[in-house]
TORFI-395631 format. One record per residue: x, y, z of N, C-alpha, C in turn; residue number from 1. Coordinates in Angstrom, 2 decimals, decimal comma. Each point is the difference from the previous one (the first is absolute). Last residue first. Layout:
BEGIN
PT;X;Y;Z;X;Y;Z;X;Y;Z;NUM
...
***
This chain:
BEGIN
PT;134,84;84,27;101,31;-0,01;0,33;1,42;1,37;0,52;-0,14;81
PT;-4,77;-1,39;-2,97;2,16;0,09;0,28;-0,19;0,70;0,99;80
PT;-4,82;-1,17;0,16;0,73;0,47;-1,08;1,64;-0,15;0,48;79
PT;-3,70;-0,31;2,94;0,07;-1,31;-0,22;1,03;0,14;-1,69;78
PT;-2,88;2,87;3,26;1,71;0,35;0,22;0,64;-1,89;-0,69;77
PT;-4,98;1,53;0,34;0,31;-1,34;1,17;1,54;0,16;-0,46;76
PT;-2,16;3,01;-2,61;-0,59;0,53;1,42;0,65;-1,35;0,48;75
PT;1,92;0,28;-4,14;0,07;1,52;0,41;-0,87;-0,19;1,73;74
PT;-0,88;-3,97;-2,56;1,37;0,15;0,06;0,43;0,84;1,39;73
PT;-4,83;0,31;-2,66;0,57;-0,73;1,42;1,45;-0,27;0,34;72
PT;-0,70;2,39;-3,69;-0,70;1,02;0,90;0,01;-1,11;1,41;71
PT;1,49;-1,84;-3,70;0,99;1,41;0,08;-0,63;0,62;1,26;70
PT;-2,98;-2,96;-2,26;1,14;-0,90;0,99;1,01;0,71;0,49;69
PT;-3,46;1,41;-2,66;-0,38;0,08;1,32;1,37;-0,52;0,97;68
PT;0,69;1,47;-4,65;-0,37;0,93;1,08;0,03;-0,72;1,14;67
PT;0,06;-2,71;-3,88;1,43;0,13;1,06;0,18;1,09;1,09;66
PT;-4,23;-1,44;-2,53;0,00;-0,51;1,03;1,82;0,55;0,55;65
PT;-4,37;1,56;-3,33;1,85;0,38;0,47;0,06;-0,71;1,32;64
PT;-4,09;-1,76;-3,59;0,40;1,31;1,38;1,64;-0,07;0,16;63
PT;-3,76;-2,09;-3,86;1,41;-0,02;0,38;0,21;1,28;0,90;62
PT;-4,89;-2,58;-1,87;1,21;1,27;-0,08;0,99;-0,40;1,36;61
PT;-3,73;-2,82;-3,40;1,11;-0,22;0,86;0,92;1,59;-0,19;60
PT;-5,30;-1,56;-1,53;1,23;0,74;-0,31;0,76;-0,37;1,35;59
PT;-4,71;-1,89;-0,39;1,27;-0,20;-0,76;0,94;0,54;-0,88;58
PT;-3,81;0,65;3,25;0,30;0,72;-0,72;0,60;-0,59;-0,81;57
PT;-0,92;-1,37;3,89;-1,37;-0,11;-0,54;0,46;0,73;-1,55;56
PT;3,60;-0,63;2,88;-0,34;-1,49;-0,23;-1,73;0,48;-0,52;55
PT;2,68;3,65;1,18;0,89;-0,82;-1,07;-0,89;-1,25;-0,18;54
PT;-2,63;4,46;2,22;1,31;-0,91;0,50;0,54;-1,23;-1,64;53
PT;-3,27;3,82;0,06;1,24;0,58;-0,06;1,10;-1,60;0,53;52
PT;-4,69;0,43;-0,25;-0,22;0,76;-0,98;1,35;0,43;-0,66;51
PT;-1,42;-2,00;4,46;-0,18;-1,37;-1,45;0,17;0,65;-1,36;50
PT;2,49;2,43;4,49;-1,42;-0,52;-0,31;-0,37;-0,49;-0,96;49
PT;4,05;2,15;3,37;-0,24;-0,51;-0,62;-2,04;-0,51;-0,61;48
PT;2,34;2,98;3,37;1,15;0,05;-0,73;-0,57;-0,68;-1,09;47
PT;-3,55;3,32;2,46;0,54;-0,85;0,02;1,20;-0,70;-0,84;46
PT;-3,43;4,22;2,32;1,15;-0,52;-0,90;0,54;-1,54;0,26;45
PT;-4,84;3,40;-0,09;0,87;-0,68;1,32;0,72;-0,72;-0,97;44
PT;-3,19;4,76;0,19;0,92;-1,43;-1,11;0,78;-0,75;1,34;43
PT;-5,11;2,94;-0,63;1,30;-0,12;0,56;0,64;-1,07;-0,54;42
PT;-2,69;3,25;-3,21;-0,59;-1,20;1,12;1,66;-0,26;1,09;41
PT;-2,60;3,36;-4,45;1,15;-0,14;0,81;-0,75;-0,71;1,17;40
PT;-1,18;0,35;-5,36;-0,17;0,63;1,31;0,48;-0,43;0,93;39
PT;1,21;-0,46;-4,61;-0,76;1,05;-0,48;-0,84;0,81;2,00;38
PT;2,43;-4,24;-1,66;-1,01;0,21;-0,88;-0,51;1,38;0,93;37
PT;2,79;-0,78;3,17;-0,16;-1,61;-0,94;-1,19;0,15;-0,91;36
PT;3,82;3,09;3,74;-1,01;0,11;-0,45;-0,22;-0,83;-1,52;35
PT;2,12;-0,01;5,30;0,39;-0,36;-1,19;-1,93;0,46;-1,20;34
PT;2,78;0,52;6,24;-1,27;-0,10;-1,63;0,11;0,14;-1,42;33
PT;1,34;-1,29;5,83;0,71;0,66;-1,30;-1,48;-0,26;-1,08;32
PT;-0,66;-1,61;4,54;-0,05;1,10;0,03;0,48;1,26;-1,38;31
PT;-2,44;-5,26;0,89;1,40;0,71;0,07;-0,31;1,66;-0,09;30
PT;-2,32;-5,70;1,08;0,03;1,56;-0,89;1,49;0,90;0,54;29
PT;-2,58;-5,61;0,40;1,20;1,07;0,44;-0,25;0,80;-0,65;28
PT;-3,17;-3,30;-0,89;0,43;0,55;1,65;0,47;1,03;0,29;27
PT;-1,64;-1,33;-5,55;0,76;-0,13;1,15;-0,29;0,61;1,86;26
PT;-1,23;-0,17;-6,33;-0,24;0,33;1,58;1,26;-0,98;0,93;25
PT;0,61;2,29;-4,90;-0,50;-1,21;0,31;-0,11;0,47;0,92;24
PT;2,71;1,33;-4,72;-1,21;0,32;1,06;-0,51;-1,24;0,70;23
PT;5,47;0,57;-1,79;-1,90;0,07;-0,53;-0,53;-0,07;1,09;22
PT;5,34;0,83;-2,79;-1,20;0,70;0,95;-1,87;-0,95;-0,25;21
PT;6,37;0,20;-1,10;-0,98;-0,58;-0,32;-1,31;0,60;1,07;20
PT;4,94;0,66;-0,08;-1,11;0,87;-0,74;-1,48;-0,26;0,10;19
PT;4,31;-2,27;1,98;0,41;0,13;-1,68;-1,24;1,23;-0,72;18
PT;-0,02;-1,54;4,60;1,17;1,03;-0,20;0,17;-0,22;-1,09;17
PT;-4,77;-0,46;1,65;1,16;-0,35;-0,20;1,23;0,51;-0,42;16
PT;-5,56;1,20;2,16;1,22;0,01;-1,16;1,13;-0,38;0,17;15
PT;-5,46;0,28;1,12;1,10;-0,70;0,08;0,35;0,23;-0,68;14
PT;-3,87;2,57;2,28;0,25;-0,22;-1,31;1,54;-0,79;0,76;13
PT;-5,15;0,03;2,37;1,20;0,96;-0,20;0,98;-0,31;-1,52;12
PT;-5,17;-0,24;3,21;0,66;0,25;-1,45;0,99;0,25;0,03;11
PT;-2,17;-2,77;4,26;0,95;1,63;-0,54;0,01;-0,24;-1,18;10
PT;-3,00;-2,85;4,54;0,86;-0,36;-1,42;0,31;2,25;-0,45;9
PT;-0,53;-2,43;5,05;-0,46;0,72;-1,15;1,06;0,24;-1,44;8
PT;-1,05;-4,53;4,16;0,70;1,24;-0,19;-0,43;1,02;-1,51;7
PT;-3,04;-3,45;3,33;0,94;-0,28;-1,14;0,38;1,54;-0,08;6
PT;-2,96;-1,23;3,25;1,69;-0,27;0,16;0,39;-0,38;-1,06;5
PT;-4,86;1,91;1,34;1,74;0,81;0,21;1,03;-0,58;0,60;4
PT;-4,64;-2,47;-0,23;0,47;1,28;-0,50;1,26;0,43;0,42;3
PT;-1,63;-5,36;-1,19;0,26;1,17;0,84;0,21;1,34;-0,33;2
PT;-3,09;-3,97;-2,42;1,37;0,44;0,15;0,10;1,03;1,12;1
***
């Protein structure tokens, strides 16, 4: 094998916007830090993950969708006039 071209692996920690957190290596590292059992590793965030999305989970959650559409309306002036 060749030397020095595989990129360097990182302990870092993953967390999702529902909470969810786990340990694993990776490329990318980060500069924020989250502390996981007790000792602190860098966290790199992510929206979704098998621990939180609807289809590994089978829970169906319901988001406020008339927000978003209010909120695109409001920016493309696409509301009454």
């Amino acid at each position: 094998m060749k030397k020095d071209i595989h990129p360097e692996f990182h302990v870092v920690v993953f967390e999702d916007m529902a909470g969810n957190k786990f340990l694993t290596r990776s490329t990318k590292s980060s500069k924020e830090t989250t502390t996981y059992e007790g000792v602190e590793y860098p966290v790199i965030k992510i929206a979704v993950s098998s621990a939180s999305h609807p289809f590994y989970t089978g829970e169906q959650r319901f988001v406020d969708t008339a927000g978003r559409v209010d909120k695109f309306n409001k920016k493309f002036n696409l509301g009454k006039k």
